[in-house]
C-alpha positions, 0 to 999 in steps of 0.5 A: 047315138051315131051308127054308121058303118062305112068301109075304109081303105087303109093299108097297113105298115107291115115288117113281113111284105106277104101279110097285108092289113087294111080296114073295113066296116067301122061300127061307130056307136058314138054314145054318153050312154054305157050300154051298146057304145064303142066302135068296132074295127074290122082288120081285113088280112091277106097274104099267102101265109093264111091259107095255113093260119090255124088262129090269129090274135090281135093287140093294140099297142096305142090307139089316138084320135086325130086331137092325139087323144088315146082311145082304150080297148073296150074291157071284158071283151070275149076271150080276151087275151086269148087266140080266136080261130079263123074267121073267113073275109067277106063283104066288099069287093075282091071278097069270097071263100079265099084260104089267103084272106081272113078278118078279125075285130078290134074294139074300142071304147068311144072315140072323141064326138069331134074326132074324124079320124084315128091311128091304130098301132099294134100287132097280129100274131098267127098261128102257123103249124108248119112253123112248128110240128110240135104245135100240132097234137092229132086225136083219135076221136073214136079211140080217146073219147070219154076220157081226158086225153094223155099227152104231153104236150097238153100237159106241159101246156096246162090243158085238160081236153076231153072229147066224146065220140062224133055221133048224130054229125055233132063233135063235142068236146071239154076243155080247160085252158087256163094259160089259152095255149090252144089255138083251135081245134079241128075236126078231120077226116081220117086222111087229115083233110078238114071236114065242113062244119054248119056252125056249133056252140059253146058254153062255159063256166069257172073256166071249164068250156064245152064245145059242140060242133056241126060236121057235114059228112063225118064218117068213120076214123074222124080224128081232131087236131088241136093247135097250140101255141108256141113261140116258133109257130106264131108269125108275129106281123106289126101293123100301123094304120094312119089316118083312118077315117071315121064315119 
C-alpha cells in the first residue's frame, strides 16, 4: 500500500477568470486490496464569488493517467450526486478563515501502480443566491417548528422539511429530498446574519435524514434559510488540471 500525501500546485483552466482551481493534498493509497484503496484529491478554490457560495458540487468528466489510461470516481461515495456545503481552505500556505477560499474532494479509484501523474477534466458548479432570490426560502424557526413547512417553492422542489424549536443551543431539523434540490441550510440571527456553529450530526434512513446543529449564542427570533437549487443560482466553472503529479 502506498500513503503519501503531498501538496501539488496545479492551477486550473478555468472559462470565469474570478474563480481559480488548483490542487492540494493527494492521499494515494495505492492498493490490490478493496478496503481503504483510492486516492483523494483536494480542489482548493478562490475567488470573489465564494464569500457568497452557499453549496458547491463537483463532477468529473474524464480522469487518465499519464499512460492515457481512464481513472473512475470511486462508487457509493457520501451524497453522491448531490450539493455539499461549503467547507472552509486550510492548510498550506496563504491559508485561513478567508470568506473567497474554499475546499471540496474529488475521489478516485486507484491510479496505474507506474502512473507519476494524471489530468483531471471536469466542473464546479456553485451555489449563488444573489444569482436568484427565489433560491432563498427564509424560516421562522419559533413560529414553523413542529410541522412540515407550507411553502411553495419546497413543494415544487419535492422537499419535505421540518424543523423543531432551537433549544439548549442545538437547531434540529428533518428532511427529505429526493431530487437534492437543497443546497444547504443556514441558521441566522433574527437580522439574517449567520450564527456560529461547533459542529452537529446527521443521520439518515430510506431517505429521510435528521439533522442537528451546534449554535454558538442563538438567541430569541433565530430563523433558517434554506438554499435550493436552480438554474439561475448555480455558477457553472469548467476546470482542466494537467499534468498533476502524483506522490
Amino acid at each position: 500500500m502506498k500513503f503519501i500525501t503531498t501538496l501539488i500546485l496545479a492551477t486550473a483552466i478555468t472559462a470565469s477568470a474570478e474563480v481559480k482551481v488548483t490542487v492540494g493534498d493527494i492521499s494515494d493509497k495505492r492498493t490490490t486490496g478493496k478496503f481503504f484503496s483510492g486516492m483523494d484529491i483536494e480542489l482548493k478554490l478562490s475567488g470573489p464569488e465564494l464569500a457568497e457560495c452557499k453549496g458547491l458540487r463537483v463532477t468529473v468528466k474524464d480522469a487518465k493517467d499519464d499512460a492515457g489510461k481512464a481513472i473512475k470516481v470511486q462508487e457509493n461515495r457520501f451524497n453522491e450526486g448531490g450539493f455539499e456545503s461549503p467547507q472552509k481552505a486550510f492548510g498550506g500556505f496563504n491559508s485561513g478563515d478567508k470568506k473567497d477560499e474554499l475546499q471540496s474532494k474529488v475521489e478516485l479509484e486507484n491510479p496505474a501502480r507506474t502512473a507519476k501523474s494524471i489530468t483531471l477534466e471536469g466542473t464546479v458548479e456553485l451555489i449563488i443566491p444573489s444569482k436568484d432570490p427565489a433560491a432563498v426560502v427564509t424560516v421562522d424557526v419559533a413560529k414553523e417548528a413542529g410541522k412540515p413547512l407550507a411553502n411553495e417553492a419546497l413543494k415544487a422542489a419535492g422537499v419535505n422539511l421540518t424543523f423543531q424549536a432551537v433549544k439548549d443551543g442545538q437547531g434540529q431539523y428533518t428532511i427529505t429530498d429526493p431530487k437534492k434540490r437543497v443546497a444547504f441550510v443556514e441558521y441566522c440571527s433574527a437580522d439574517g446574519k449567520p450564527l456560529e456553529t461547533s459542529g452537529g450530526m446527521s443521520s439518515g434512513f430510506n431517505g429521510k435524514k435528521d439533522v442537528t446543529v451546534n449554535l454558538n449564542k442563538a438567541g430569541a427570533g433565530t430563523v433558517a434559510k434554506v438554499f435550493l437549487v436552480t438554474d439561475k443560482s448555480i455558477l457553472s466553472v469548467p476546470v482542466k488540471l494537467s499534468g498533476v503529479t502524483l506522490p
